[in-house]
C-alpha positions as CSV (number, residue, x, y, z in Angstrom):
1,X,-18.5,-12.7,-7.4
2,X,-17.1,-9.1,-7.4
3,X,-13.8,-10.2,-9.6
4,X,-15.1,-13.5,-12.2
5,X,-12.9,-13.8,-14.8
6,X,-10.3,-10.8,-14.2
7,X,-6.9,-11.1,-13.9
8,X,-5.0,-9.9,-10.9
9,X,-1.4,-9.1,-9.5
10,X,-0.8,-8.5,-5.9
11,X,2.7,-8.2,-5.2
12,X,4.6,-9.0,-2.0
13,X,1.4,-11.7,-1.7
14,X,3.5,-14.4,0.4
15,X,2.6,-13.6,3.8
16,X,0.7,-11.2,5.8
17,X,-1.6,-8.5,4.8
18,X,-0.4,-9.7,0.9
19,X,-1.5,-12.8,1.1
20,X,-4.9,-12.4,2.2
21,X,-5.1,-9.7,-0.2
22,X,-4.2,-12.4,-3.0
23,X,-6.4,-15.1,-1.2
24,X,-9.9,-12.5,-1.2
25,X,-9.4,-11.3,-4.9
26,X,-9.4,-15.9,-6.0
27,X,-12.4,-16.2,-3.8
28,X,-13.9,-13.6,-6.1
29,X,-13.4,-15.2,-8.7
30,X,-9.9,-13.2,-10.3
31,X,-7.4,-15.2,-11.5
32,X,-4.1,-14.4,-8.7
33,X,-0.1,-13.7,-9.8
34,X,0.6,-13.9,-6.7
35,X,4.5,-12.3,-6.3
36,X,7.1,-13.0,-3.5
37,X,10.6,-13.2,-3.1
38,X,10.3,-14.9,-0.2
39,X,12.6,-12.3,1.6
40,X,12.7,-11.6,5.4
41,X,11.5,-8.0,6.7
42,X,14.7,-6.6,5.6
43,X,14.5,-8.2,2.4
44,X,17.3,-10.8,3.0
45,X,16.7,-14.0,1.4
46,X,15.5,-16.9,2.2
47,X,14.7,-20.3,1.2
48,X,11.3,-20.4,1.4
49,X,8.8,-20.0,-1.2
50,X,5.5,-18.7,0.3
51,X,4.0,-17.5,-3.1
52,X,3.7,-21.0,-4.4
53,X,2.4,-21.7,-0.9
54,X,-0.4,-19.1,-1.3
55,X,-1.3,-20.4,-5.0
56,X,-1.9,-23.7,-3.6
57,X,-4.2,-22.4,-0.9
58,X,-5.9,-20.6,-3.7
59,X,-6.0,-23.4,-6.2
60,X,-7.0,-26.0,-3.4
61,X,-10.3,-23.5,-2.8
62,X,-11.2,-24.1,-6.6
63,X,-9.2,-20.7,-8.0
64,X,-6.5,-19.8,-10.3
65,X,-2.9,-18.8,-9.4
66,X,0.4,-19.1,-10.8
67,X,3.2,-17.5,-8.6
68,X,6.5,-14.9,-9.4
69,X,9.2,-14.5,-7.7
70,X,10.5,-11.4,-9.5
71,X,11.6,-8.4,-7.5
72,X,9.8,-5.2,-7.5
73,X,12.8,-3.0,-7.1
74,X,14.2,-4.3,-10.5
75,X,12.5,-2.0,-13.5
76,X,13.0,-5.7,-16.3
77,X,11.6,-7.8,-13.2
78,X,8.6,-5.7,-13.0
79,X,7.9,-6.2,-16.3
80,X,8.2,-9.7,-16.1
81,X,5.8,-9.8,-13.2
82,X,3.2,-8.0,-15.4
83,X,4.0,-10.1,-18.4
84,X,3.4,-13.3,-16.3
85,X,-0.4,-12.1,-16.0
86,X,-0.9,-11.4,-19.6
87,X,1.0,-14.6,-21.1
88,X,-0.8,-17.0,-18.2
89,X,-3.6,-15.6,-18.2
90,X,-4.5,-13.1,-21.6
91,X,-4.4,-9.5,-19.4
92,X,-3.9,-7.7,-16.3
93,X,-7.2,-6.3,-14.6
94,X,-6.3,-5.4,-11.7
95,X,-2.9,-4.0,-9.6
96,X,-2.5,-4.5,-5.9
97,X,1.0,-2.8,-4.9
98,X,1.7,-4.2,-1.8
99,X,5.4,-5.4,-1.5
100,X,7.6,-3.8,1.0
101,X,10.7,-4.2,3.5
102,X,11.3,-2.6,6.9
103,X,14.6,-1.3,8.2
104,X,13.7,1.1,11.2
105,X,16.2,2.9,13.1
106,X,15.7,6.4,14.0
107,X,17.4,9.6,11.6
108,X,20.9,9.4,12.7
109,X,21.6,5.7,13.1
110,X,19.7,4.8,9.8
111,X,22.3,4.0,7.2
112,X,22.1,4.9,4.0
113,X,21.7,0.8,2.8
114,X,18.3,1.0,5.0
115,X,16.9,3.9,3.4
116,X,17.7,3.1,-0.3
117,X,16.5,-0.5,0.2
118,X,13.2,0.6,1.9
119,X,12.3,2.9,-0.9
120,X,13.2,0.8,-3.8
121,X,11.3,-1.6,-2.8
122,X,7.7,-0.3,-1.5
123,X,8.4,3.6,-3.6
124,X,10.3,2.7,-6.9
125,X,8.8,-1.2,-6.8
126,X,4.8,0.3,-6.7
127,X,6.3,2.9,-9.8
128,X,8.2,-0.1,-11.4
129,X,4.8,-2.3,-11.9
130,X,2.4,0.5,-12.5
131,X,4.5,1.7,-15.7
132,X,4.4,-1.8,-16.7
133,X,1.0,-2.4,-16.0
134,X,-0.7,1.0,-17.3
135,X,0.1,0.5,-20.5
136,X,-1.7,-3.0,-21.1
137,X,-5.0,-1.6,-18.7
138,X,-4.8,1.5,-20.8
139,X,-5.1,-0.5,-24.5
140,X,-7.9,-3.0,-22.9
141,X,-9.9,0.6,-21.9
142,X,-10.3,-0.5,-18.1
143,X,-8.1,-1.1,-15.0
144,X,-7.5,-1.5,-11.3
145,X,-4.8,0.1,-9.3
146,X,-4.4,-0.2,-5.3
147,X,-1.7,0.9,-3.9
148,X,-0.8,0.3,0.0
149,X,0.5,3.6,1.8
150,X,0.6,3.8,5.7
151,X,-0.5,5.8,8.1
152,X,3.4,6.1,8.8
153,X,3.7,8.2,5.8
154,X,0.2,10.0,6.3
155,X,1.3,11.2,9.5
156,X,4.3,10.1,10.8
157,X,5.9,7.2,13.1
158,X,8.9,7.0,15.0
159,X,12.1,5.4,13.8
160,X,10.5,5.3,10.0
161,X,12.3,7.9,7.8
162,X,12.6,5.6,5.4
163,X,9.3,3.3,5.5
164,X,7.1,7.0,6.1
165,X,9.0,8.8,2.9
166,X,7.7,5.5,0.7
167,X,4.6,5.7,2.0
168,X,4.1,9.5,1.6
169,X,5.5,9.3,-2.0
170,X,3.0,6.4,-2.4
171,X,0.3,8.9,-1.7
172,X,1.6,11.4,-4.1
173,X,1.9,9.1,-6.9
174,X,-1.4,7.8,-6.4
175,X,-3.3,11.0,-6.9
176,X,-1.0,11.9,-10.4
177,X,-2.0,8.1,-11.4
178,X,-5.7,9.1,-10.7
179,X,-5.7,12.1,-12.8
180,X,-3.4,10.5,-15.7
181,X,-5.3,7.7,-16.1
182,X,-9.0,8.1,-15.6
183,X,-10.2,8.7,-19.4
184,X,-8.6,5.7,-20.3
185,X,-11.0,4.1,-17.6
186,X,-8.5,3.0,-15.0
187,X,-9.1,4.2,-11.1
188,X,-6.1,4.5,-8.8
189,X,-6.8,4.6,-5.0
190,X,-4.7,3.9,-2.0
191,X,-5.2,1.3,1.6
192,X,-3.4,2.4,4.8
193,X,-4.4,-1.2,6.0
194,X,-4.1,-2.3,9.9
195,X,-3.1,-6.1,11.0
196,X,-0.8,-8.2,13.2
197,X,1.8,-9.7,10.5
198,X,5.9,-10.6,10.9
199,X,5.8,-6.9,10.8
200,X,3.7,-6.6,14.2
201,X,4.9,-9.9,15.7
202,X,5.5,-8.2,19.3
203,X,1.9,-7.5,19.6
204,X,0.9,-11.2,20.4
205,X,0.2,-11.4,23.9
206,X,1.9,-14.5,26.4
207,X,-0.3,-16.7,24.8
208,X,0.0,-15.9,21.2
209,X,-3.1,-14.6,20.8
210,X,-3.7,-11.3,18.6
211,X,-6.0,-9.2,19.4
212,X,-9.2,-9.7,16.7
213,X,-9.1,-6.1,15.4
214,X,-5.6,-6.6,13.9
215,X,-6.8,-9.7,11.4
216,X,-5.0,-9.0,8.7
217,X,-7.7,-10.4,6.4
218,X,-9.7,-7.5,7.7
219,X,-8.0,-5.3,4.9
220,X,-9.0,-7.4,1.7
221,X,-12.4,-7.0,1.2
222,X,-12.4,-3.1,0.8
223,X,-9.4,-4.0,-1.4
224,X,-11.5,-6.7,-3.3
225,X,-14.6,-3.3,-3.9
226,X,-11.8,-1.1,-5.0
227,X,-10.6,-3.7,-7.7
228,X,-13.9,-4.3,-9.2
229,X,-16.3,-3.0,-11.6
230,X,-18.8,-1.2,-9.3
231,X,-15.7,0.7,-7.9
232,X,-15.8,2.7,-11.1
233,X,-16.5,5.9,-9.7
234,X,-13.9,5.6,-6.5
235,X,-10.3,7.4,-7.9
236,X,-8.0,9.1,-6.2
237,X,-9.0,8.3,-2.2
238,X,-7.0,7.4,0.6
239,X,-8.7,4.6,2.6
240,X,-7.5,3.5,6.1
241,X,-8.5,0.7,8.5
242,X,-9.0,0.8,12.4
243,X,-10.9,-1.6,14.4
244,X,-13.7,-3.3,12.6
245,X,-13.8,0.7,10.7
246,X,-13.2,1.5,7.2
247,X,-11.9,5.0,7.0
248,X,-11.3,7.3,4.1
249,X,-8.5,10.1,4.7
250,X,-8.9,14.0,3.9
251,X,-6.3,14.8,0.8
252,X,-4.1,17.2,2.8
253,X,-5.4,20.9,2.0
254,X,-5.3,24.3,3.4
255,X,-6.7,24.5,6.4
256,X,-5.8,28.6,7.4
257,X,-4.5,31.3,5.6
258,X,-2.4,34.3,7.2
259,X,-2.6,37.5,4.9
260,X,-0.5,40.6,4.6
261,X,-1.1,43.3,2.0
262,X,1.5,44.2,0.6
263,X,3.5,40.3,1.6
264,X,5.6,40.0,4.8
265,X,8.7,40.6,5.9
266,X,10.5,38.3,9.1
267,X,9.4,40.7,11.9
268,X,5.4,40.7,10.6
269,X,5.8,37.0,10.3
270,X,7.0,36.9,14.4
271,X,3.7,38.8,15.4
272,X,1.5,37.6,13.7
273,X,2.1,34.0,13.1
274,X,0.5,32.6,16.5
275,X,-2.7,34.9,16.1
276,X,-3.6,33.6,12.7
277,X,-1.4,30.1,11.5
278,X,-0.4,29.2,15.0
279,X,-3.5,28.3,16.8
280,X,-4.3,25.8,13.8
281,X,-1.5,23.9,14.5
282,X,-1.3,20.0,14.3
283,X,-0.2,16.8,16.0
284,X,2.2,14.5,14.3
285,X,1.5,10.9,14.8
286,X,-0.3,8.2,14.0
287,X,-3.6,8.1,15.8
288,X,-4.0,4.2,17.2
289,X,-7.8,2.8,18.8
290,X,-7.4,2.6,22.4
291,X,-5.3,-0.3,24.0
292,X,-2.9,-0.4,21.1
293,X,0.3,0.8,20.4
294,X,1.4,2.7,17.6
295,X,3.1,-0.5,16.0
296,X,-0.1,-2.5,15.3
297,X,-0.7,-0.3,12.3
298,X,2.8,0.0,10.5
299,X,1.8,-1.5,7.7
C-alpha cells in the first residue's frame, strides 16, 4: 500500500469528491481525520453527520478513522483539526485541503455575505490548516500537502467571482508553500479535480444516471501518489482531471514580449499593441471534453 502507517487529514471529507478522497488514502493503508461540518453547499447547517458516516465506511473496510467536525474558516478550529491527528493518532503525514462552499451569482448581484463566506472557507480554511499543519511535518522532516484549486480559478467560470478568486489564490499559495517548505522535506502540489457531486447535481440525466467520466472517485488515486513517499520529487504542480485523463497545468508565464527602446508612451502602445501582444491573445474559460457543460467540472 502507497500510504501504511501514515496519518492523514482530508478536510471537507463528508461527501463528494472529499470523501472518496478520505476513503482511497484508508484503503492505502493511512490512518483518515476525516473533517465535515456537515453543512449544505452554502455552508448552512445541518443535522447530519456525514464524517462519522465516511469513518464507518472506512473502518467497516478494515481502516482507521476518527472524524472532526471543526470548521476550517475558524484559525483555533483548524488547529484542533490538526491536533486531532497528532493526539489520535501520534502525527500528521499528509494534508488534503479540500473543504469548500458555493454561493454563485454573477458580479453585481453577489452580496458581500457570499463572497466572504466562499473565501474563508476554501482560501483562508486551506491557509488556516496548513499553518497548523507545517509546523508538526516540518519537526518530523517529511510531509504531504494537496491542495484542491479549480479550473474556475485557473481560467475562469461564469457567476464564480468568489469560488474562482479562492481557487486562484489556492494556486498562488501553493507554489510559495512549495518553495517554503521543500528543505524541510514537505511537497505541496495542487488537484483541479472533475466529478458529479451536490455541487453538479443538474448533470444527472432523466434517469439519474451520471455520465462515467464525472466519478468523483476518479480524482483520489492521483491524490493518493501525490501523498506518498514516491511522490517525493513532485512540488509545486498543478494537476487537473478530464475524462479518464490526468492532466498537469502550465504555471502561468510569459508567453510574448512587446519592446520599445527607450519605454512607451500611450500612443506607441495604440500601434503597436495588436502587431506584437495582440495576436497572442487568449480565451477565458474553462475548457470542458465534448458533450459536457462547463458545470461538470466546478469543483
Amino acid at each position: 500500500m502507497l500510504l501504511e502507517n501514515r496519518v492523514a487529514v482530508v478536510t471537507g471529507a463528508g461527501r463528494g469528491i472529499g470523501r472518496e478522497f478520505a476513503l482511497e488514502l484508508a484503503a492505502q493503508g493511512a490512518a483518515v481525520v476525516v473533517n465535515d461540518l456537515g453543512v449544505s453547499l452554502r455552508g448552512d447547517t445541518e443535522e447530519e453527520d456525514p464524517a462519522a458516516s465516511v469513518c464507518r465506511e472506512i473502518e467497516a473496510g478494515g481502516g482507521r478513522a476518527v472524524p472532526s467536525h471543526e470548521s476550517v474558516t475558524e484559525f483555533a478550529a483548524a488547529e484542533r483539526i490538526i491536533a486531532t491527528a497528532v493526539d489520535t493518532f501520534g502525527r500528521i503525514d499528509i494534508l488534503v485541503n479540500n473543504a469548500g462552499i458555493v454561493r454563485d451569482r454573477t458580479l453585481v448581484k453577489m452580496e458581500e455575505s457570499d463572497f466572504d463566506a466562499v473565501i474563508a472557507t476554501h482560501l483562508k480554511g486551506a491557509f488556516n490548516c496548513t499553518r497548523h499543519a507545517a509546523p508538526e511535518m516540518k519537526d518530523a522532516g517529511y510531509g504531504r500537502i494537496v491542495n484542491v484549486t479549480s479550473s474556475a480559478g485557473l481560467r475562469g467560470n461564469f457567476g464564480q467571482t468568489n469560488y474562482g478568486a479562492a481557487k486562484a489564490g489556492i494556486m498562488g499559495m501553493t507554489f510559495v508553500w512549495a518553495l517554503e517548505l521543500a528543505k524541510s522535506g514537505i511537497t505541496v502540489n495542487a488537484i483541479a479535480p472533475a466529478g458529479a457531486t451536490r455541487m453538479t447535481a443538474a448533470l444527472a440525466g432523466d434517469d439519474g444516471e451520471v455520465d462515467p467520466r464525472l466519478d468523483p472517485a476518479m480524482n483520489a488515486p492521483l491524490v493518493a501518489f501525490l501523498a506518498s513517499d514516491r511522490a517525493g520529487h513532485v512540488n509545486g504542480q498543478l494537476f487537473g482531471r478530464t475524462d479518464f485523463s490526468y492532466s498537469l497545468f502550465q504555471h502561468p508565464k510569459q508567453i510574448a514580449w512587446m519592446h520599445r527602446d527607450g519605454g512607451w508612451d500611450g500612443d506607441s502602445v495604440a500601434e503597436q499593441f495588436d502587431g506584437m501582444l495582440g495576436q497572442h491573445l487568449q480565451t477565458v474559460g474553462m475548457v470542458m471534453p465534448s458533450g459536457l457543460s462547463q458545470d461538470s467540472a466546478r469543483k
